[in-house]
C-alpha positions in Angstrom: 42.9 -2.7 -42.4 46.4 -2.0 -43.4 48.3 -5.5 -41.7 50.1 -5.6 -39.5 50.5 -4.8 -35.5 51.5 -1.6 -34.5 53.5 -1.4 -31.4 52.1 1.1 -28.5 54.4 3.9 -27.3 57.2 3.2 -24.9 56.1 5.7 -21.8 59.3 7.8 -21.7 61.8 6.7 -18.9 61.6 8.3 -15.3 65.1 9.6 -14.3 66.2 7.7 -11.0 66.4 9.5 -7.8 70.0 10.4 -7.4 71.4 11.3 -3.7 72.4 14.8 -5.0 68.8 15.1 -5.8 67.4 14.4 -2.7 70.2 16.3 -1.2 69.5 19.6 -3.0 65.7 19.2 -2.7 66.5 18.9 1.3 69.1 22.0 1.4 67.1 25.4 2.3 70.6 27.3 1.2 70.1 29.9 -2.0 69.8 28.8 -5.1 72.8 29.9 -6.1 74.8 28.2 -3.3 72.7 24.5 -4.4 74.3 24.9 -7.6 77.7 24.7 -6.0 76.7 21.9 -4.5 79.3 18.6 -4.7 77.9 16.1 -7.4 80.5 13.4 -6.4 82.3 11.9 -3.2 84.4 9.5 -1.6 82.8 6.7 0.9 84.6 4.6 3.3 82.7 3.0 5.6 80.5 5.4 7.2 82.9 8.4 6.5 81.7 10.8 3.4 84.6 12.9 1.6 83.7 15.6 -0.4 85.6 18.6 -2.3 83.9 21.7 -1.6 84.3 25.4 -3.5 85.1 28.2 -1.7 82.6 29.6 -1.7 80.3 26.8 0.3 83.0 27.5 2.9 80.7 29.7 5.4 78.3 26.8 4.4 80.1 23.6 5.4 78.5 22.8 8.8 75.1 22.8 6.9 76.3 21.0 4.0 78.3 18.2 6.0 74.7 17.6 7.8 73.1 17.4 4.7 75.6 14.6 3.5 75.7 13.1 6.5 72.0 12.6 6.4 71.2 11.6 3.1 74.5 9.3 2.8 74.0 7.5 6.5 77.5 9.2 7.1 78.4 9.7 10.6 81.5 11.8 9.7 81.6 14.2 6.6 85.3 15.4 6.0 86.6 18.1 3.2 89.2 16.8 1.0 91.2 20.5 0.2 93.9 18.1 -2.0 97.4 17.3 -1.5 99.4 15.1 0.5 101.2 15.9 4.1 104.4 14.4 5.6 106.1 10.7 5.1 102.5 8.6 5.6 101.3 10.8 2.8 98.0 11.7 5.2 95.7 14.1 2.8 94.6 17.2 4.1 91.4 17.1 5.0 89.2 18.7 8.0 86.0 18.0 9.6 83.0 19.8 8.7 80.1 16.9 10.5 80.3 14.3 13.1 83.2 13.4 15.6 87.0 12.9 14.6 88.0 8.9 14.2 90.1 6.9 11.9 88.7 5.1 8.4 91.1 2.6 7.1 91.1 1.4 3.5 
């Protein structure tokens, strides 16, 4: 017996769930189009903003529903960047649920 204790192997960590990965595993677009897929977003309240490519464009109904879903969003807006008029509103367009106001 050589001494000592010997210490058993850690079992290797499990990466966490993400909501992108449940969100991609849920989309039944191409493969190619998953990979364009937003990683990040804005949340206020119940309202999801995400920054989409253009070429998820012809997509954006069925992406928004996605987000929407997996979120608990009941509106899912597109941020295309910038600033309009003396409010500074951004420019931003509705791609899932019904129009209303989010105030942060």
């Amino acid at each position: 017996m050589s001494g000592g204790w010997k210490s058993c192997p850690k079992p290797p960590k499990k990466r966490r769930r993400t909501p992108y990965d449940e969100i991609v595993e849920l989309c039944n677009l191409p493969p190619e189009i998953k990979e364009l897929l937003p990683r990040r977003w804005e949340r206020y309240g119940d309202v999801v903003i995400l920054k989409l490519p253009k070429e998820l464009t012809s997509y954006e109904r069925e992406v928004g529903r996605l987000y929407a879903e997996v979120l608990g969003a009941n509106l899912v807006l597109v941020d295309e960047g910038g600033v309009r008029g003396l409010t500074r509103c951004p420019v931003v367009w509705v791609i899932y649920g019904e129009e209303s106001e989010a105030f942060h």
